[in-house]
VMD Tcl script that draws the C-alpha trace (Angstrom):
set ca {
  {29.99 68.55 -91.31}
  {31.52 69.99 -94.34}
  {34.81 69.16 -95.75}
  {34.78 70.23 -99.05}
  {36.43 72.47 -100.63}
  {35.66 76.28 -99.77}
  {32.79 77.54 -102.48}
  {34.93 80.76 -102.74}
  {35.77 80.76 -106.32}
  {38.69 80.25 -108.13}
  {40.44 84.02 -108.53}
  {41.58 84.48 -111.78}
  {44.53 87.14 -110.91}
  {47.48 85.09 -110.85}
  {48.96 87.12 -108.21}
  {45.81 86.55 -105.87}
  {46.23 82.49 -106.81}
  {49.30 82.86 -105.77}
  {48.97 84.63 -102.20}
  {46.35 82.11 -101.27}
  {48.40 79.32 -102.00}
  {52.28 79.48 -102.14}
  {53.00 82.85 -101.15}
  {50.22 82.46 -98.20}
  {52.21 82.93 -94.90}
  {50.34 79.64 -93.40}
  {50.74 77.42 -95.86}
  {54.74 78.33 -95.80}
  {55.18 77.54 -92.44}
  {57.44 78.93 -89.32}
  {60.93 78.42 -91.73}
  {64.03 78.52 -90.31}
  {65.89 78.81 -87.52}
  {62.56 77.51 -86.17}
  {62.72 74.27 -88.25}
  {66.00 73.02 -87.25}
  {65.78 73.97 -83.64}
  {62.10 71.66 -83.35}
  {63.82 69.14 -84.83}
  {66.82 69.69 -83.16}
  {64.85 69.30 -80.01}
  {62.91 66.48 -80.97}
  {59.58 68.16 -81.66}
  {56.60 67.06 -83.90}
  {54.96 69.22 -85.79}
  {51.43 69.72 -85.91}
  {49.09 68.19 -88.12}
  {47.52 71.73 -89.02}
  {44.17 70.28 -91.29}
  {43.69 68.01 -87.91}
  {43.63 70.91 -85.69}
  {41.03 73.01 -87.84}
  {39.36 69.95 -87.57}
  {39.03 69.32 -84.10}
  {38.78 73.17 -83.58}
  {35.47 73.61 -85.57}
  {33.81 70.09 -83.79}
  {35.16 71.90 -80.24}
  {32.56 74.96 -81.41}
  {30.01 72.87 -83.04}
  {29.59 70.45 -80.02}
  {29.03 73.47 -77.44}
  {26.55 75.12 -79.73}
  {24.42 71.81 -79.37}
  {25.08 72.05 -75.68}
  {23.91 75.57 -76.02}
  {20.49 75.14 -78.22}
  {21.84 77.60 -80.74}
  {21.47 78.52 -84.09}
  {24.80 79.45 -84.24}
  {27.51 81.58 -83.38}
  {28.88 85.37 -84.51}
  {32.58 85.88 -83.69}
  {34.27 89.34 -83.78}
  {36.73 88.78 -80.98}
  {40.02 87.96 -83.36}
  {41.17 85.06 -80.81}
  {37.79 83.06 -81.42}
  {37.86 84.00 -85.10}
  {41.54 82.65 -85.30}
  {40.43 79.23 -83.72}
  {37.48 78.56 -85.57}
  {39.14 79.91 -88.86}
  {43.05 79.10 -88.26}
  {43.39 82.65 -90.16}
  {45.09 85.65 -88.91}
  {44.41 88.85 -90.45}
  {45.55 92.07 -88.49}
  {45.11 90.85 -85.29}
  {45.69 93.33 -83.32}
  {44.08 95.57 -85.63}
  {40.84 94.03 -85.30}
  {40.76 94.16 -81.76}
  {39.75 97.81 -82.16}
  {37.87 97.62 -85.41}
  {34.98 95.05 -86.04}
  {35.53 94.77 -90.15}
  {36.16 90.95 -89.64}
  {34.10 88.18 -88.06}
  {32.99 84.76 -88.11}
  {29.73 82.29 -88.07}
  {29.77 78.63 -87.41}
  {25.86 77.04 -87.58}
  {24.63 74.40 -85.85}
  {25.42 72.41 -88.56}
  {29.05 72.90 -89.19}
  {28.96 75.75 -91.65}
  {31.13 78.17 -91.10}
  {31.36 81.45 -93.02}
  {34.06 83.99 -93.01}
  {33.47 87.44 -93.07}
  {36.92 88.74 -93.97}
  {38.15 92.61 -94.55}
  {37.52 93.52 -97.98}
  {40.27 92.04 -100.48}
  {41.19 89.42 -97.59}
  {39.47 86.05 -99.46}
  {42.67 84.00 -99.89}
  {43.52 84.73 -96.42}
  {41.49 81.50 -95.32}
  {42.81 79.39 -98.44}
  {44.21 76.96 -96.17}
  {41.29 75.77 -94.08}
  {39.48 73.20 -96.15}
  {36.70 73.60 -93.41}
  {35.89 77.85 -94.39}
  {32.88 77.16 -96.21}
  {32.71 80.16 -97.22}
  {33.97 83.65 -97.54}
  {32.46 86.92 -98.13}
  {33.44 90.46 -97.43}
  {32.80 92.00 -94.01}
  {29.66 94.63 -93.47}
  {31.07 97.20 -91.64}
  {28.92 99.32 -89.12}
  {31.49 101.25 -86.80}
  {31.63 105.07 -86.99}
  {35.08 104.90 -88.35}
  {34.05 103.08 -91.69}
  {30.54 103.45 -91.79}
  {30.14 107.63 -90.79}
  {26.38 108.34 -91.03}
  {25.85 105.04 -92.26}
  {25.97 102.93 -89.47}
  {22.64 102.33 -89.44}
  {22.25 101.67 -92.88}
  {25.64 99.16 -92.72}
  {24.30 97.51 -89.48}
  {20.98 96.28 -90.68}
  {22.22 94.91 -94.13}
  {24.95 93.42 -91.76}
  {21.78 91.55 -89.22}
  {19.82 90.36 -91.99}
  {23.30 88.71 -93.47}
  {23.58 86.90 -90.08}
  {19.29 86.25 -89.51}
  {19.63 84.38 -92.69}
  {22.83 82.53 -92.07}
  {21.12 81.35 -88.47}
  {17.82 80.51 -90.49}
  {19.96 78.14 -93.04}
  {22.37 76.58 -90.53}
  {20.56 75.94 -87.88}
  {18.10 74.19 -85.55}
  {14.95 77.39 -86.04}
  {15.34 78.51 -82.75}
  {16.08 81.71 -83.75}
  {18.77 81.47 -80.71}
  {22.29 82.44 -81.92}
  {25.33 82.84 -79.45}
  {27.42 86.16 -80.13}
  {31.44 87.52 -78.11}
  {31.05 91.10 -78.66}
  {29.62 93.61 -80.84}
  {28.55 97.13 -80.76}
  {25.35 98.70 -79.20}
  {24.39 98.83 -82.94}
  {25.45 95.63 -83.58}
  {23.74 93.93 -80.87}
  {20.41 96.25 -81.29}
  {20.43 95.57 -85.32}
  {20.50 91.30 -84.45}
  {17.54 92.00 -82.08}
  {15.72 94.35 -84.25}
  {15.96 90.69 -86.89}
  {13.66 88.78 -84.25}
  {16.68 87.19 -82.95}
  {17.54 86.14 -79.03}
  {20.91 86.65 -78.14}
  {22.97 84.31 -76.13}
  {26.48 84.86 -74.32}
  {28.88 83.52 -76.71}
  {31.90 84.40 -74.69}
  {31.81 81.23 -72.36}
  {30.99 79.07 -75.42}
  {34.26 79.83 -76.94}
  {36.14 79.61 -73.27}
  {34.58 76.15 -72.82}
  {35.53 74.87 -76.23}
  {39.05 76.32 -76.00}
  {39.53 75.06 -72.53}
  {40.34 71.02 -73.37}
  {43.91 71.09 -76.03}
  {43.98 68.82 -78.60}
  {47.48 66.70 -79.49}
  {47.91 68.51 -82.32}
  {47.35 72.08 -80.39}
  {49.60 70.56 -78.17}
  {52.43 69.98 -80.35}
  {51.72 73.76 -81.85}
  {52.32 74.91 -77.97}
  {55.47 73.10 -77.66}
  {56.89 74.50 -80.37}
  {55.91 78.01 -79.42}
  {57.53 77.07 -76.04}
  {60.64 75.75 -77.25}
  {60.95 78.94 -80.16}
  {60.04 81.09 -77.08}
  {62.81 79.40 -74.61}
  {65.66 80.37 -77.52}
  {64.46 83.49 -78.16}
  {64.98 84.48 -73.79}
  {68.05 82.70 -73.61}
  {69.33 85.34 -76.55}
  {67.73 87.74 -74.41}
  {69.86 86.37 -71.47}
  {72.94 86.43 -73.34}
  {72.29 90.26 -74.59}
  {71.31 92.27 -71.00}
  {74.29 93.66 -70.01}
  {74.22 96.65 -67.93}
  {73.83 100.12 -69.06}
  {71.14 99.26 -72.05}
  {67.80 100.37 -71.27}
  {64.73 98.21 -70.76}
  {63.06 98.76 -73.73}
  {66.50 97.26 -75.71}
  {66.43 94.30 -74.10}
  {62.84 93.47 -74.42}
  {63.54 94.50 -78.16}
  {66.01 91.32 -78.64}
  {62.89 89.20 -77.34}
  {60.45 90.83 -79.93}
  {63.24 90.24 -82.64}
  {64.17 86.53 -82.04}
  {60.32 85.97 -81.24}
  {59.45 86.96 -84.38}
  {62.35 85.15 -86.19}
  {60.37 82.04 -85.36}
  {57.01 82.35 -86.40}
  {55.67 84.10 -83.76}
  {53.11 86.50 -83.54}
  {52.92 89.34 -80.78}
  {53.49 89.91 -77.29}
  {50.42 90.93 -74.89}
  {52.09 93.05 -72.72}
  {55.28 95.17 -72.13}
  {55.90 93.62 -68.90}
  {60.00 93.75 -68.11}
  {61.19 95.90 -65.55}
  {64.45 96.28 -64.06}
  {66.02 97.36 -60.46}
  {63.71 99.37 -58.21}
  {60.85 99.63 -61.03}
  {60.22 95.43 -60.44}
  {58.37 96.62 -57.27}
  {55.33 97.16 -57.64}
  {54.69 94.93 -60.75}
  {52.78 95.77 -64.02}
  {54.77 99.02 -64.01}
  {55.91 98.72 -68.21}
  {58.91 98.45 -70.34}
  {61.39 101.78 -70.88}
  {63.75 104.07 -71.50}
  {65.14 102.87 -67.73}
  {69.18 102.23 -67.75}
  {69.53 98.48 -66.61}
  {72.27 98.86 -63.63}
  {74.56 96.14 -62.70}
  {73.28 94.12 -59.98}
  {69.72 95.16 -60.79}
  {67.69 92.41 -61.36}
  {65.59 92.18 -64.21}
  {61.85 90.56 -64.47}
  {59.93 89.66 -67.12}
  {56.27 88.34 -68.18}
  {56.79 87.17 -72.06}
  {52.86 86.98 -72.50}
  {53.52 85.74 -76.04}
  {51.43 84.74 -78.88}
  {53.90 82.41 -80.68}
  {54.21 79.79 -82.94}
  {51.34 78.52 -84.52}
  {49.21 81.19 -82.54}
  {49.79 79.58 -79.71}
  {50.80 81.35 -76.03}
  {53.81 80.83 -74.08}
  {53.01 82.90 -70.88}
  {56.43 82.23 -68.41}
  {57.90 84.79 -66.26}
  {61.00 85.08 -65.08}
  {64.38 87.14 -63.12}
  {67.60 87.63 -63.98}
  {70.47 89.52 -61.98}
  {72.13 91.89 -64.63}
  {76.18 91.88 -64.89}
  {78.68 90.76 -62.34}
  {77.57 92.26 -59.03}
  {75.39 90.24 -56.98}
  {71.50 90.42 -56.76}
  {70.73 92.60 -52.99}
  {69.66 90.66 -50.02}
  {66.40 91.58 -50.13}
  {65.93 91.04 -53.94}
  {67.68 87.10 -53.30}
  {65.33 87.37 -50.70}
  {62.18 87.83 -52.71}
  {63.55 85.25 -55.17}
  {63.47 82.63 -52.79}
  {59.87 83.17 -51.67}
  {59.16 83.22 -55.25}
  {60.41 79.85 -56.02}
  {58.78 78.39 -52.99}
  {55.60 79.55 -54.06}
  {55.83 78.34 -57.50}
  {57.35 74.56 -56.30}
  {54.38 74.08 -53.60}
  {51.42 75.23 -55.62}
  {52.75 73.55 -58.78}
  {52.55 70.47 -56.63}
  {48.23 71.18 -56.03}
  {47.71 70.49 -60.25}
  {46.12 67.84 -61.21}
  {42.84 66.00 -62.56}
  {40.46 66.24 -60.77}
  {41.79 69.26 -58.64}
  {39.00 72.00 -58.23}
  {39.73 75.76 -58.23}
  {38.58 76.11 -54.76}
  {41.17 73.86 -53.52}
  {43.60 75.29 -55.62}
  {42.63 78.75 -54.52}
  {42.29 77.59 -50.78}
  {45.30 75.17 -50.34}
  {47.51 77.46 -52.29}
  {51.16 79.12 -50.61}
  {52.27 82.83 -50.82}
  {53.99 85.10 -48.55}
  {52.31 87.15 -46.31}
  {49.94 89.60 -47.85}
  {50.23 92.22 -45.43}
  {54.05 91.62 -46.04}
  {54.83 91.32 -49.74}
  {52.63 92.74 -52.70}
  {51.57 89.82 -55.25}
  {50.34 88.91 -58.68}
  {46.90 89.67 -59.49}
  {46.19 85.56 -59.53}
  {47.53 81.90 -58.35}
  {46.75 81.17 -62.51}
  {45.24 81.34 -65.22}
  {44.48 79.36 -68.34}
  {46.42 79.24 -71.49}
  {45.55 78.64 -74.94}
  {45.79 81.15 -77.84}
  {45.98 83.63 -74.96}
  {45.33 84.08 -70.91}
  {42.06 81.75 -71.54}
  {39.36 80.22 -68.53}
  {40.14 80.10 -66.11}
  {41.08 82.76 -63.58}
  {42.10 81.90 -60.35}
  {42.24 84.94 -57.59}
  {44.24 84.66 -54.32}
  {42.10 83.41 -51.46}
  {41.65 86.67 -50.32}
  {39.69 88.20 -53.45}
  {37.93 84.55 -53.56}
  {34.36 85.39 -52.27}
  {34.42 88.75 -54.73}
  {35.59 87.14 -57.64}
  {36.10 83.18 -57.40}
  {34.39 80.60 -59.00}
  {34.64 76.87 -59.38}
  {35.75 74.31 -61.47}
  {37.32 71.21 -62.07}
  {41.03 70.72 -64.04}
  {40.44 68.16 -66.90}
  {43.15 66.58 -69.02}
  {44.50 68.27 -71.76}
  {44.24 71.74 -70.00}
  {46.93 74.04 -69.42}
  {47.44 76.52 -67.26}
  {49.97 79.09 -65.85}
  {51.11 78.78 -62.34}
  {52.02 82.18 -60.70}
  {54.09 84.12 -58.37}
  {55.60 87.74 -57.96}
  {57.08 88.76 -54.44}
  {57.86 92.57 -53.55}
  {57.87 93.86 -49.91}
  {56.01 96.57 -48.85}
  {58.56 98.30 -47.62}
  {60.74 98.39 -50.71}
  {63.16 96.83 -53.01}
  {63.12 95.15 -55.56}
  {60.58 92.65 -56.84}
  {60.82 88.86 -58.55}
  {58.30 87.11 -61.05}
  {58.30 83.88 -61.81}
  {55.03 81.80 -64.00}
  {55.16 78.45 -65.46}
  {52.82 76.79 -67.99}
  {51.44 73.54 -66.68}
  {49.62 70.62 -69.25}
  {47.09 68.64 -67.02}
  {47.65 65.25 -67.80}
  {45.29 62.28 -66.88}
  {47.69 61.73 -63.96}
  {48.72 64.77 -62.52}
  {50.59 67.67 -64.79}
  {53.36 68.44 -67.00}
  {55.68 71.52 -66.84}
  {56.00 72.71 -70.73}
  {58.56 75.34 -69.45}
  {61.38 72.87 -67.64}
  {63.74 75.75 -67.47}
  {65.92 76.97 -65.08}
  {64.34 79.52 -62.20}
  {67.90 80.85 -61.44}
  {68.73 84.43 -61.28}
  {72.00 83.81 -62.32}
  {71.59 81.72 -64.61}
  {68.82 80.78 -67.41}
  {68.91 77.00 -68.81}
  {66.81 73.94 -69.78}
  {66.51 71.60 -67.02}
}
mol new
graphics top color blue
foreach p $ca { graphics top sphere $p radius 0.5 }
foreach p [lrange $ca 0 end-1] q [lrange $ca 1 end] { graphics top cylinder $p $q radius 0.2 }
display resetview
C-alpha cells in the first residue's frame, strides 16, 4: 500500500501552508492541562502515523474479505478512522459534502468540503484529496441530478483504478440519489456498514493508548463536575462544567444530553435542563463522550447532591445497580459469546424495576458492534458473537422502580484482554463520593 506522500500539491498561500502544517489542530496535539495530567498519570501517548496505519490495513483487509472494489464512506465516524481527519463532525452527519474511498488496493482518496485540503495534511496515507461533489437538495437545488451523476462516475472510475474489476464496491449511507446514481454506473452495491463495524471492532495498542487518555482527560473533567454540583444550580449548569473541562482536553463532543437529577432519573433517557438540582437529589449521568484523540469514553454514573442523604429507595436502586454491574462484569472475557452474555447476565426484576435499553455495547470512536439486548428482547433483536482480544465494550445498568422514585445509572468500559478483561474506568461507584480506585 501507499505511503508516500499525499499527491495534493504544495499550496502556495502561506497561510494555507501554514494551517496544514503548524497551525493544523492535529498536528498540535491535545496541549495542556491534558499533557501534564497523562504524564502525570503515567500514560503513553499514541503513536498517531501507527494508528492511521493500522486503521487503513483494518479497512483494506475486510474489503478482501468482502470481494470489493472498494469502499465509499459518508458516515463521519468511518471517514474519521480511515482518514484520522475531523472536519465538522457533527455537521456532516446531516449533510453529505464530505466522504471517503479506500480501493482494494490501499488507495484512499478524500473527498473533503470545498477549501478543506490541508485538513488531511497529517495522514501520510491520504493519497489523495479532491473537493466533494455535492448532490443534496440543500447545495445542489435543481441540480441534484446533474451533481449526483458527475459525483458516480468520480467513484465508477476510482473502483475501476483501485480495484479487483468486480465492479463490487461496499458503501455506509447515501441518498436515494446517491445510491440510484452508483447503480445507474453499472455498479453492485454492497453493505458497507458491517465492513467498517468489523474492522473497528479489534483496538490496536496505539488506539488503545488514544482511549486511555480520553478516559483519564474524561475522569478529571467529572471529578470537576463532582466538585461543582451543589444544590440549587440547574441541570443543564452542571453538565455545562463537563462540556467545558471536556473540551479543555482535547476532546471532541458529547453524544447525548443524558444527566438528570431527583425524580426526572426515573424513567431514564429523559434529557438535560433547566431542572433546579435539590439537595439530597441524586444526580445521574451517561458522559457518551467523543474525547481525546476521537476516541469514546462512555461511563455512567450517580451522585447524591449536597449534605442530605440519598432516599431509601434511591440507596436502594443504587445497590441493585452495583450488583448488576459487579456480576455481569465478571461474564467478560475471550472467548465469551453474546448469547451467554445475554443469557447468564443479572438484573433486577423486570416487572419490578425499568432498565437500560442493553447489558452493552461496543466502544470505539463511538457506541460501535456490538449490541447486546436484555434476554428478554433476545429472540427480536439478538445476535451472536464471540469477544476477541483487544475489544472493548461498555457494561451496563440503570435501576428505577415502577412504582416511583428515583433512578441510578451506572456503565463501565471494559478492554478484552487475551485472559479475561480490563476495567479502563477503575473509579469509584459511590454516590457519595467519586474517586480513582
Amino acid at each position: 500500500m501507499s505511503g508516500d506522500t499525499p499527491a495534493r500539491g504544495q499550496a502556495t498561500d502561506p497561510m494555507v501552508r501554514r494551517a496544514a502544517t503548524t497551525g493544523h489542530r492535529m498536528a498540535m496535539g491535545p496541549g495542556e492541562p491534558a499533557l501534564s495530567e497523562w504524564a502525570a498519570a503515567g500514560l503513553d501517548l499514541p503513536d498517531e502515523t501507527a494508528m492511521m496505519r493500522y486503521r487503513l490495513d483494518r479497512t483494506v483487509a475486510q474489503l478482501a474479505d468482502a470481494e470489493v472494489d472498494g469502499i465509499l464512506l459518508f458516515d463521519p465516524m468511518n471517514v474519521m478512522y480511515v482518514t484520522y481527519a475531523p472536519n465538522m463532525q457533527v455537521w456532516l452527519l446531516h449533510n453529505q459534502a464530505r466522504y471517503a474511498f479506500v480501493g482494494a488496493d490501499g488507495t484512499l482518496i478524500l473527498f473533503d468540503y470545498p477549501g478543506c485540503e490541508f485538513l488531511s495534511a497529517h495522514n501520510q496515507f491520504v493519497t489523495e484529496v479532491r473537493p466533494a461533489r455535492t448532490f443534496t437538495y440543500f447545495l445542489a437545488g435543481d441540480r441534484i441530478d446533474e451533481q449526483s451523476k458527475v459525483f458516480a462516475q468520480e467513484i465508477a472510475d476510482a473502483a475501476r483504478a483501485h480495484g479487483m474489476g468486480s465492479r463490487r464496491i461496499a458503501v455506509d449511507s447515501s441518498t436515494t440519489v446517491g445510491i440510484t446514481s452508483l447503480l445507474d454506473q453499472g455498479l453492485t452495491l454492497v453493505e458497507g456498514t458491517q465492513i467498517m463495524e468489523e474492522a473497528r471492532k479489534i483496538k490496536g495498542p496505539d488506539e488503545i493508548r488514544a482511549m486511555r487518555c480520553s478516559v483519564d482527560a474524561t475522569f478529571v473533567s467529572c471529578h470537576r463536575m463532582f466538585e461543582a454540583m451543589h444544590p440549587g444550580m440547574t441541570e443543564n449548569q452542571l453538565w455545562g462544567v463537563l462540556w467545558a473541562e471536556m473540551l479543555a482536553r482535547h476532546g471532541e463532543w458529547m453524544e447525548c444530553r443524558l444527566l438528570t437529577a431527583g425524580d426526572r432519573t426515573n424513567p431514564w433517557f429523559q434529557e438535560c435542563s433547566a431542572a433546579v438540582i435539590g439537595n439530597g437529589d441524586v444526580v445521574a449521568f451517561d458522559t457518551d463522550l467523543v474525547g481525546a484523540f476521537g476516541m469514546m469514553t462512555d461511563i455512567s454514573r450517580t451522585w447524591v447532591c449536597g449534605d442530605a442523604p440519598p432516599t431509601p429507595a434511591a440507596r436502594h436502586a443504587h445497590d441493585l445497580a452495583v450488583e448488576q454491574i459487579t456480576r455481569n462484569t465478571e461474564l467478560f472475557g475471550p472467548g465469551a459469546t453474546f448469547h451467554e452474555l445475554v443469557h447468564k447476565a443479572w438484573y433486577p426484576p423486570e416487572e419490578e424495576y425499568r432498565h437500560y435499553s442493553v447489558l452493552s455495547h461496543g466502544v470505539g470512536q463511538c457506541d460501535e458492534y456490538p449490541s447486546l439486548p436484555f434476554p428478554s428482547a433476545w429472540d427480536n433483536s439478538g445476535y451472536d458473537g464471540v469477544l476477541e482480544p483487544g475489544m472493548v465494550l461498555t457494561v451496563e445498568s440503570y435501576v428505577g422502580a415502577r412504582s416511583g422514585g428515583q433512578g441510578v445509572k451506572l456503565e463501565n468500559q471494559l478492554l478484552i484482554t487475551e485472559t479475561g478483561h480490563e476495567n479502563l474506568s477503575p473509579w469509584t461507584l459511590d454516590l457519595e463520593r467519586f474517586e480513582r480506585l
